[in-house]
C-alpha positions in Angstrom: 7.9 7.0 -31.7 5.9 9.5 -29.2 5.3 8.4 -25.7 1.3 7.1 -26.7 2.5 4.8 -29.3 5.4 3.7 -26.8 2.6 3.3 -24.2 0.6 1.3 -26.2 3.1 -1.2 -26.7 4.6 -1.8 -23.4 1.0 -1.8 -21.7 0.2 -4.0 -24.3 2.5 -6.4 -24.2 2.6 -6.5 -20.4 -1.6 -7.0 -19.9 -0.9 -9.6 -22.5 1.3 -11.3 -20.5 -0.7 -11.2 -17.3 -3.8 -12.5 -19.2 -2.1 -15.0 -20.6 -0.7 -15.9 -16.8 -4.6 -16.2 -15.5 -5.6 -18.2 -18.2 -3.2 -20.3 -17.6 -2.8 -20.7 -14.3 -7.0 -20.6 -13.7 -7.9 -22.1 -9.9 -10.3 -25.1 -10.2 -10.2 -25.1 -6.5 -11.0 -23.7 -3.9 -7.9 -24.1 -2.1 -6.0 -22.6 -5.5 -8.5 -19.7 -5.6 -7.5 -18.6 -2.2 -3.9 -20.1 -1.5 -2.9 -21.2 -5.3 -2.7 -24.9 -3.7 0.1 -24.2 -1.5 2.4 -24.8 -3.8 4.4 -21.7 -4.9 8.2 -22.2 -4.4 9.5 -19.7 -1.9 11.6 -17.3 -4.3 8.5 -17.0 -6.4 6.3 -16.2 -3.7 8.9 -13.9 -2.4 8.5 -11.9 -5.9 4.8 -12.2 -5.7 4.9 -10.9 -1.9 7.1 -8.2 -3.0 4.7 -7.0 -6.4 1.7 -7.2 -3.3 3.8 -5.5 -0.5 4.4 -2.3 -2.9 1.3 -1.0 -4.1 0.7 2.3 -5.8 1.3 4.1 -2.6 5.2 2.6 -2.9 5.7 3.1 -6.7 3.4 6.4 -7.5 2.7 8.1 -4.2 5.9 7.1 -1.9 8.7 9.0 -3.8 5.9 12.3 -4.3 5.3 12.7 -0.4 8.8 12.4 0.1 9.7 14.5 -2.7 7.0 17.7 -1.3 7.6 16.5 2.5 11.4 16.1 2.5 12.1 14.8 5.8 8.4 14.1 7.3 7.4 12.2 4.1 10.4 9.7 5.5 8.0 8.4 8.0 6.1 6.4 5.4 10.0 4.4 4.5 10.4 4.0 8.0 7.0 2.3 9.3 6.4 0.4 6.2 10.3 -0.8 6.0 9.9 -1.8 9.6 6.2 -3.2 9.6 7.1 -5.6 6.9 10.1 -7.1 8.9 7.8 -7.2 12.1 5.4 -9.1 10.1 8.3 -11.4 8.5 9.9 -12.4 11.6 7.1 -11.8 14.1 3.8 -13.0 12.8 3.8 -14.5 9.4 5.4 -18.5 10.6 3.4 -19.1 13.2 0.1 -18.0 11.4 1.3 -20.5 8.7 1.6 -23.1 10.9 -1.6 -22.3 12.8 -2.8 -23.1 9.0 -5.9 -21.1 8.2 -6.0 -19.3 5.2 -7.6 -16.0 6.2 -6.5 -13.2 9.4 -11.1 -14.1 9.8 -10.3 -17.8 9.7 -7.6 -17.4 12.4 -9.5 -14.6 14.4 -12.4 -16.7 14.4 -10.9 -20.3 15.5 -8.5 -18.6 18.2 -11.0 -17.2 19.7 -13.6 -19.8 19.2 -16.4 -17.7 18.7 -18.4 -16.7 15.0 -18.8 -13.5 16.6 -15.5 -12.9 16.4 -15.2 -14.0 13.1 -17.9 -11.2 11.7 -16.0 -8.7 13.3 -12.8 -9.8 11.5 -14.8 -9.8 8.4 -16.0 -6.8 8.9 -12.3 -5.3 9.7 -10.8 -6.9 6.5 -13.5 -5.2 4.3 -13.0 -1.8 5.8 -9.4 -2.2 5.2 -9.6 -3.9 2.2 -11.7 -1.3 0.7 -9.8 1.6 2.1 -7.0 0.3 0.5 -7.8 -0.6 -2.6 -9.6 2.7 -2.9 -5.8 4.3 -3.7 -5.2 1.6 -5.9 -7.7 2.5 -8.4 -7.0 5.7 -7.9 -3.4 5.3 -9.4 -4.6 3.2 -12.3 -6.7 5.8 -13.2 -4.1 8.6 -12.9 -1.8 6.2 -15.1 -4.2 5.6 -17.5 -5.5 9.5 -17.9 -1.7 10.8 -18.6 -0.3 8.3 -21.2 -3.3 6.8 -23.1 -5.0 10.2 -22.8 -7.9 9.2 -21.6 -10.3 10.7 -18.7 -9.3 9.4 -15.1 -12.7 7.9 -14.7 -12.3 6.0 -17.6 -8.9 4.4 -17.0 -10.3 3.5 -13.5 -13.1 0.9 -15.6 -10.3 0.1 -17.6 -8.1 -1.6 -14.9 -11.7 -3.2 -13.2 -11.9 -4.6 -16.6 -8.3 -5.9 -16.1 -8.2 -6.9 -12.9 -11.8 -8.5 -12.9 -10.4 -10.9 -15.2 -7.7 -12.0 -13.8 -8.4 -11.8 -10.6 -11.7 -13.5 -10.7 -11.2 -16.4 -13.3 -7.4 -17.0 -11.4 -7.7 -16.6 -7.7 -4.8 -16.5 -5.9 -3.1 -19.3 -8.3 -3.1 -16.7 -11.2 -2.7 -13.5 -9.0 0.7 -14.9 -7.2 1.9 -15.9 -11.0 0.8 -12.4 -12.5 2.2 -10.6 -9.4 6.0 -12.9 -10.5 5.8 -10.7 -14.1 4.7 -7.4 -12.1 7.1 -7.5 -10.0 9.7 -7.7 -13.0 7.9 -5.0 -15.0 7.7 -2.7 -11.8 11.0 -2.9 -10.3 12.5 -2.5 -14.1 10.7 0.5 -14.6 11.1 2.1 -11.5 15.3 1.3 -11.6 15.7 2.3 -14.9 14.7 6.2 -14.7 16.3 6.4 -11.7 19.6 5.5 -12.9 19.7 7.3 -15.6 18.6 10.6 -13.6 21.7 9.5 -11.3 23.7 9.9 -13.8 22.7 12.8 -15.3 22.7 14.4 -12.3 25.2 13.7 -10.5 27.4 11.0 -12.7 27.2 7.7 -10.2 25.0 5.3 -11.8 23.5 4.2 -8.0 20.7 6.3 -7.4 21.2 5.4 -3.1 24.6 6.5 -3.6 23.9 9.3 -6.2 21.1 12.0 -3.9 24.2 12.1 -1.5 26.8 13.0 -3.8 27.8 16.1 -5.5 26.2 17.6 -8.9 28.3 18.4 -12.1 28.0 21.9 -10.3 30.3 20.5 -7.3 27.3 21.4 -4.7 26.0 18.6 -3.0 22.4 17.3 -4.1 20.8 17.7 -1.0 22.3 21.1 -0.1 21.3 22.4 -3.2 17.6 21.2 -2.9 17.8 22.7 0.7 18.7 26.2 -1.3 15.9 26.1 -3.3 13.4 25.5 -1.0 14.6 28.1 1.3 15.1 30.6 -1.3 11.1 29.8 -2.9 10.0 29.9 1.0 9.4 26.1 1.4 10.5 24.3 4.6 14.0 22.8 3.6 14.2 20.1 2.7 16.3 18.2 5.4 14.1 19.5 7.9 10.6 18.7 9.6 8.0 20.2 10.3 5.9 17.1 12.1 6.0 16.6 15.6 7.7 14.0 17.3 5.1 12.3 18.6 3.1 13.0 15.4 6.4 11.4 13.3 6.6 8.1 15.9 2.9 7.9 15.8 2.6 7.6 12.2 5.3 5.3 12.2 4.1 2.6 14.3 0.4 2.7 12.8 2.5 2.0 9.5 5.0 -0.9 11.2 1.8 -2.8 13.3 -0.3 -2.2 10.6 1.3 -4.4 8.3 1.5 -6.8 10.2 -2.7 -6.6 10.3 -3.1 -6.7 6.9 -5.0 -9.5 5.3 -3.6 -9.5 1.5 0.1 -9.6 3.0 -0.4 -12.4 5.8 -2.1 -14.9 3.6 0.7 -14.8 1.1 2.7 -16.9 3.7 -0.2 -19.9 3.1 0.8 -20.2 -0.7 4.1 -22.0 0.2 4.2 -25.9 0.7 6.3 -25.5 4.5 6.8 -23.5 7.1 10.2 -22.8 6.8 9.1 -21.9 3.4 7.3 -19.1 4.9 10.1 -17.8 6.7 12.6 -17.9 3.2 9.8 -16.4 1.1 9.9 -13.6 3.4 13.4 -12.9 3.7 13.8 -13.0 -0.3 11.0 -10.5 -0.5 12.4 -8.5 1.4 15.2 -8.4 -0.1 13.3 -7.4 -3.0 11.5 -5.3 -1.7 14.3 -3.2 -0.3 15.4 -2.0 -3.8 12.7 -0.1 -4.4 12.6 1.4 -1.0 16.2 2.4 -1.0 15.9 3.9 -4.4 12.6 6.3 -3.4 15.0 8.9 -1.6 16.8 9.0 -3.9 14.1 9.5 -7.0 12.4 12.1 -4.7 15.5 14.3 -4.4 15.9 14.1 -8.3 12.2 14.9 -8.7 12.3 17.8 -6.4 15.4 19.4 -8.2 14.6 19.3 -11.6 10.8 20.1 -10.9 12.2 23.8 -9.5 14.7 24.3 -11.7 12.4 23.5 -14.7 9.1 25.4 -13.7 9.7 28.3 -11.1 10.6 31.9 -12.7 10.4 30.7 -15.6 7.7 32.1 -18.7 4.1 29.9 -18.9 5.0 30.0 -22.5 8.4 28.9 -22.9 7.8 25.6 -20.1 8.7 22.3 -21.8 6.0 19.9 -23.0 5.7 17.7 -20.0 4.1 20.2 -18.1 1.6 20.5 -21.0 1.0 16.9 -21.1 0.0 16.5 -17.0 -2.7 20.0 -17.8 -4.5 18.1 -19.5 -5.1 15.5 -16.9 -5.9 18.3 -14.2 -3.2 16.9 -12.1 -1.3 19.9 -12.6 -3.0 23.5 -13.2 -1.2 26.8 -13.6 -2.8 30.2 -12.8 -1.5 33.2 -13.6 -2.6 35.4 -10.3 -0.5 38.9 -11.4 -0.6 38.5 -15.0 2.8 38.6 -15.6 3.1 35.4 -17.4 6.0 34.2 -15.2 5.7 31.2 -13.2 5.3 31.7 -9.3 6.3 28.1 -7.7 6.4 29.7 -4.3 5.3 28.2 -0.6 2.9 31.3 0.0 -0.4 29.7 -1.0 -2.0 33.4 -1.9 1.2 33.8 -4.1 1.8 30.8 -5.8 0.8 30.2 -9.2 1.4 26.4 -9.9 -0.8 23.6 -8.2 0.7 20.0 -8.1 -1.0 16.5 -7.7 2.5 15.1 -5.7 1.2 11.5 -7.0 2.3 12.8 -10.3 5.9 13.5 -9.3 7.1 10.0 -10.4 5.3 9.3 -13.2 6.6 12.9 -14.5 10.0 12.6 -13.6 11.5 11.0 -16.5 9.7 13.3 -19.0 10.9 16.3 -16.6 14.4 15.4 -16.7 13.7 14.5 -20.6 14.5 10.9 -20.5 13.4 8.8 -23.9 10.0 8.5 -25.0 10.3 4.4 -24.3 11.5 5.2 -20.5 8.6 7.5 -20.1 6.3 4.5 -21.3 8.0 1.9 -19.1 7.1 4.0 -15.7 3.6 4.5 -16.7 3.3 0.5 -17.5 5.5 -0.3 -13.9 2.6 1.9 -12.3 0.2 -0.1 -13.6 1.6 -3.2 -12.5 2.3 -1.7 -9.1 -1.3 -0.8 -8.2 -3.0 -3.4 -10.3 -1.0 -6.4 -8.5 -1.8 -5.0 -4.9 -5.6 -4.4 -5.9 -6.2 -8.1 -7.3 -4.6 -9.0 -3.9 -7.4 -6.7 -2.0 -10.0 -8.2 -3.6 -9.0 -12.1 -3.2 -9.3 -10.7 0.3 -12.4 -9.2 0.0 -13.6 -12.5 -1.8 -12.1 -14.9 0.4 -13.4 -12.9 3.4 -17.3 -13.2 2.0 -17.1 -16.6 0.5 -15.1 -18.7 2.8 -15.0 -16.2 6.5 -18.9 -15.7 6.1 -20.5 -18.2 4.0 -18.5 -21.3 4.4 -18.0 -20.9 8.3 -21.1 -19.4 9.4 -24.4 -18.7 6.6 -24.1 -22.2 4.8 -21.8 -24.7 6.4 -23.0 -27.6 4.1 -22.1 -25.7 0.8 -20.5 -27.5 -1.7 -17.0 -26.4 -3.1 -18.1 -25.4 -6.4 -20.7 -23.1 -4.6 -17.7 -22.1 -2.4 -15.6 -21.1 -5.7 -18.6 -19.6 -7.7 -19.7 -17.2 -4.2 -15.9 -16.4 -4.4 -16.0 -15.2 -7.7 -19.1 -13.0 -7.4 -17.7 -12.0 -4.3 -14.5 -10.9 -6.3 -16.6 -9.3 -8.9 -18.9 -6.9 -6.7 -15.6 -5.6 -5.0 -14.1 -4.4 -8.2 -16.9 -2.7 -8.6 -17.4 -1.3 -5.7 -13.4 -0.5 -5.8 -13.6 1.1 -9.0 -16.0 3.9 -7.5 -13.5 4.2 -4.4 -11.1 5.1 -7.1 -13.4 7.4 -9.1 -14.0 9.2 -5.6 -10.8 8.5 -3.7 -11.1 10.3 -0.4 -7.2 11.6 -0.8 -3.8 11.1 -2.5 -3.1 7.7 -2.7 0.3 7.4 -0.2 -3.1 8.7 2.3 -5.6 6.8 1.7 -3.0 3.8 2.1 -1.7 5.4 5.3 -5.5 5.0 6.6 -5.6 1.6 5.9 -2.7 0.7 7.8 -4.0 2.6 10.5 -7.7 0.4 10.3 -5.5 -2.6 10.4 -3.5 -1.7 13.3 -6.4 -0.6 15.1 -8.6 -3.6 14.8 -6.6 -6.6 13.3 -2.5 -6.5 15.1 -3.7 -6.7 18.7 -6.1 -9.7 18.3 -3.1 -11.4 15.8 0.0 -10.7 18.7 -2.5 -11.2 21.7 -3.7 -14.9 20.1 0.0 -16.4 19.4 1.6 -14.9 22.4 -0.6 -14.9 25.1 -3.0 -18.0 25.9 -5.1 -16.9 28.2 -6.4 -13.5 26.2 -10.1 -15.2 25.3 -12.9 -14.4 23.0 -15.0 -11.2 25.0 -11.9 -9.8 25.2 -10.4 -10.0 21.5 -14.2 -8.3 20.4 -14.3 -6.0 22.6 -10.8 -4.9 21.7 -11.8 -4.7 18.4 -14.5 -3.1 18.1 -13.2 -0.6 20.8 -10.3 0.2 18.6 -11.7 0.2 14.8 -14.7 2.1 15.9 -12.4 5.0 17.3 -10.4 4.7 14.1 -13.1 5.0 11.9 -14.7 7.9 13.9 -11.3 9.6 14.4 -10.9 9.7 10.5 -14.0 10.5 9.8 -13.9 13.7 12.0 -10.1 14.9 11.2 -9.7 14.0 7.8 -13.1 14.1 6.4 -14.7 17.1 8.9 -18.0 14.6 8.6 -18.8 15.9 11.7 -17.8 19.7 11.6 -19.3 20.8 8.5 -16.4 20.0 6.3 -13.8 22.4 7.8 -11.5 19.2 8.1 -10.9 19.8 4.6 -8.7 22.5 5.0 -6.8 21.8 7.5 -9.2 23.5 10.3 -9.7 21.1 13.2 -5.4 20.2 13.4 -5.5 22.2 16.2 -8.4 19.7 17.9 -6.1 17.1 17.2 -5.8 14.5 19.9 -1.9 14.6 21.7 -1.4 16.3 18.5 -1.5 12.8 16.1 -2.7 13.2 12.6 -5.5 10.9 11.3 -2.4 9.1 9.7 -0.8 8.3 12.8 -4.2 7.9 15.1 -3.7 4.2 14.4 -1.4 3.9 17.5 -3.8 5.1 19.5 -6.6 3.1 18.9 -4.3 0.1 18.9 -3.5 0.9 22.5 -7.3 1.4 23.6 -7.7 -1.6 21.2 -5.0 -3.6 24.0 -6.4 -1.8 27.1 -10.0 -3.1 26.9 -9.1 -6.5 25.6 -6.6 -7.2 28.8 -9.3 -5.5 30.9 -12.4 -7.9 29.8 -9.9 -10.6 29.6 -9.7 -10.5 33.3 -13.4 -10.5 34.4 -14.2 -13.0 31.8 -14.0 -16.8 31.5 -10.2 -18.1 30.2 -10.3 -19.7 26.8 -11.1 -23.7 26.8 -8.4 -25.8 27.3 -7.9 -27.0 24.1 -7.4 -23.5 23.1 -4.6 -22.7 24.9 -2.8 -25.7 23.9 -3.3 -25.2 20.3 -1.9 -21.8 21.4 1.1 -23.5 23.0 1.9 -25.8 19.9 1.9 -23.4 17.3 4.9 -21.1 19.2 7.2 -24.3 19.7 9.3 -25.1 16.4 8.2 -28.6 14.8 10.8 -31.1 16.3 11.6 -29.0 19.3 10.0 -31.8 21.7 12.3 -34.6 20.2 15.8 -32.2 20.8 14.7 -31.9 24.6 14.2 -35.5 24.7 17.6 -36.4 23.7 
């Protein structure tokens, strides 16, 4: 069979089985549309965690930036490897025992104010929306390769499906859908990678395999470093960022995890605390496979994209590259008429132009892999970016329904108006998602990067400020966040979108204006910092929180039982 029919069928079978989850497992509460009745058992919600945790950025984009970045693109492994244990081990237990179900719920009761609370609200949709903008963007770059359809329209196609799921199952059908996506991602994912391992190289373990020697007897890397030398690239061992730029980008990644809303209320779905803290540490473990196979997948990509496509004739390229033309990912122009592809660094030389979030999806049909393996990827894409985006928008819903209705415009509502303002809620963010995704303001491993930065600019220094220190009171945590999300936003507006300079940001012409050298990627650190400057600073000319306050503050860093051990 040829890789639609295969597509068909393993797409098929897949959205049947996450439809059939939602139906299901429908909420018919509130409290299982937003927390799936805190009943998940830890394992499970360390799956579901997992399925949330890597979004299209980690299965589509992650392995392509590293694959055209080489060393620099290792940045993103680094600060989201490390932001998910900070988060683990650093945040997520005592927000579950402070016991609110949103990152607005908490914001708003720590600091005792509905001011607070807004801003929060207004954080998590900026985030939210940043994020989920990549999301949609790799559904629809799944969808236009292998069912052949327009980007645009495989973008309404996954609203469609995650619309449906998301709003008729809340986070009681998202965490049990997010179980079978995990499953279908990491399957999909493992299995072209071993078998590229192999016949690459002969070792079956792709982390073991991108270090090892080819049937040629060079090792993998040094070859790849070769080849990019020789076509005038930077090798491929080598960076190119700054330091500052590379640690800058890293942090925003790390301590903007631990600010994001759709990964911190995962840790409410479990019945205990010390559920919270085993969920985590299996989805981590889970989470690690993929992360120490991307390396490895990028090196494999790398290699065989060279070797297949550069010197060689337009005419005599094999089908795949056919296949990704059609989507306008990839686009070939023949500059000297010589009908020999240039795949060279020199931008007025080279002849082939490459979409890097394609470089995974690709890979198995560059290195000629089955039609059915081909198929799998594209469905394990889906599920990648379709799981994190119904996670976003429980977010976006929860943040509307419960952060602004509930708590502040109508107290008094009932909790079937609570679950039906939910569900619209849910419904006019896929919308508004899906033209994010239509219109996405970069590759998705970017956008992603952006959000992180939001997060840590607005959402980890109110978080670590309210468990850790007790006298950091309400004036302070808003000014701090407004501080550091509007210089986030205005930052990223300017150097990655040239909003303010005519465009030229574009292409790359205000790097030089740069602040301390930090991309728009890495800015997050900054912010975060002016974010903790001017909350400590209005802290101290301010009024300490109430008493009560701090001694909610107090109980929820002191492990239940701890009082009866000092007793005896």
């Amino acid at each position: 069979m040829g890789i639609l029919a295969w597509t068909w069928i393993l797409v098929g079978l897949s959205f049947a089985l996450y439809i059939g989850i939602a139906i299901w497992a429908r909420a018919n509460t509130s409290k299982e549309f937003y927390v799936a009745g805190g009943g998940v058992p830890p394992i499970l919600n360390g799956m579901a965690t997992a399925a949330d945790w890597m979004s299209a950025a980690s299965f589509i984009s992650l392995a392509g930036i590293v694959s055209f970045t080489g060393y620099d693109g290792t940045v993103y492994l680094m600060g989201w490897t490390g932001g998910y244990v900070l988060l683990a081990l650093l945040l997520a237990p005592y927000l579950r025992k402070f016991g609110k179900y949103t990152v607005p719920d908490f914001i708003g009761d720590r600091y005792y104010s509905n001011t607070a609370r807004v801003v929060a609200v207004l954080a998590a949709l900026i985030v939210s929306f940043t994020y989920v903008a990549g999301q949609m963007r790799g559904v629809g770059i799944v969808f236009s390769r292998y069912l052949e359809v327009d980007i645009s329209n495989g973008v309404y196609i996954g609203m469609a499906i995650v619309f449906f799921y998301a709003v008729l199952g809340g986070m009681k059908g998202i965490t049990y859908t997010q179980v079978a996506q995990y499953c279908v991602l990491i399957f999909a994912f493992m299995v072209p990678a071993i078998f590229i391992s192999i016949q690459m190289t002969g070792n079956p373990i792709p982390q073991l395999g991108f270090g090892s020697t080819g049937h040629d007897g060079v090792y993998l890397l040094d070859k790849l470093d070769g080849l990019s030398r020789d076509l005038g690239f930077t090798e491929y061992t080598s960076g190119s960022k700054s330091m500052i730029d590379v640690f800058a980008i890293t942090f925003a990644l790390m301590v903007g995890t631990a600010g994001l809303p759709h990964v911190i209320v995962r840790f409410f779905t479990v019945p205990k605390v010390s559920d919270a803290r085993k969920s985590a540490g299996w989805a981590l473990l889970f989470i690690a496979i993929l992360y120490t196979t991307v390396p490895a997948v990028a090196v494999f990509a790398r290699t065989n994209l060279i070797e297949t496509v550069s010197n060689k004739e337009y005419k005599e390229l094999p089908e795949w590259v056919a296949n990704w033309e059609k989507t306008g990912l990839l686009k070939y122009t023949d500059k000297n008429g010589d009908g020999i592809v240039q795949y060279v660094a020199d931008k007025s030389k080279n002849e082939l132009k490459i979409d890097r979030d394609i470089m995974v999806l690709a890979n198995p049909e560059i290195a000629n892999l089955p039609n059915w393996v081909v198929a799998l990827v594209g469905a394990g894409g889906l599920a990648a970016a379709l799981s994190t985006a119904a996670g976003l928008l429980l977010v976006i819903a929860s943040s509307i329904s419960h952060d602004l209705i509930k708590k502040i415009i109508k107290p008094d509502i009932s909790e079937r108006g609570e679950l039906f303002a939910a569900r619209i809620s849910a419904g006019v963010a896929v919308v508004v998602a899906g033209y994010f995704g239509i219109h996405p303001p970069g590759f998705v491993a970017a956008v992603v990067a952006l959000a992180f930065g939001l997060a840590a600019a607005s959402f980890f220094p109110a978080i670590i400020m309210g468990i850790f220190y007790k006298k950091m009171n309400k004036e302070g945590a808003i000014s701090g966040m407004i501080v550091g999300l509007s210089l986030m936003v205005w930052y990223m507006l300017k150097f990655k979108f040239g909003l303010f300079d005519g465009g030229k940001a574009a292409v790359g012409a205000l790097k030089a204006d740069w602040w301390f050298g930090i991309s728009p990627e890495g800015f997050g650190t900054i912010a975060m910092l002016f974010n903790f400057a001017v909350s400590l600073v209005v802290s101290k000319f301010t009024p300490a929180p109430p008493k009560e306050v701090q001694e909610i503050v107090e109980d929820i860093r002191i492990p239940s039982g701890a009082g009866d051990a000092q007793a005896h």
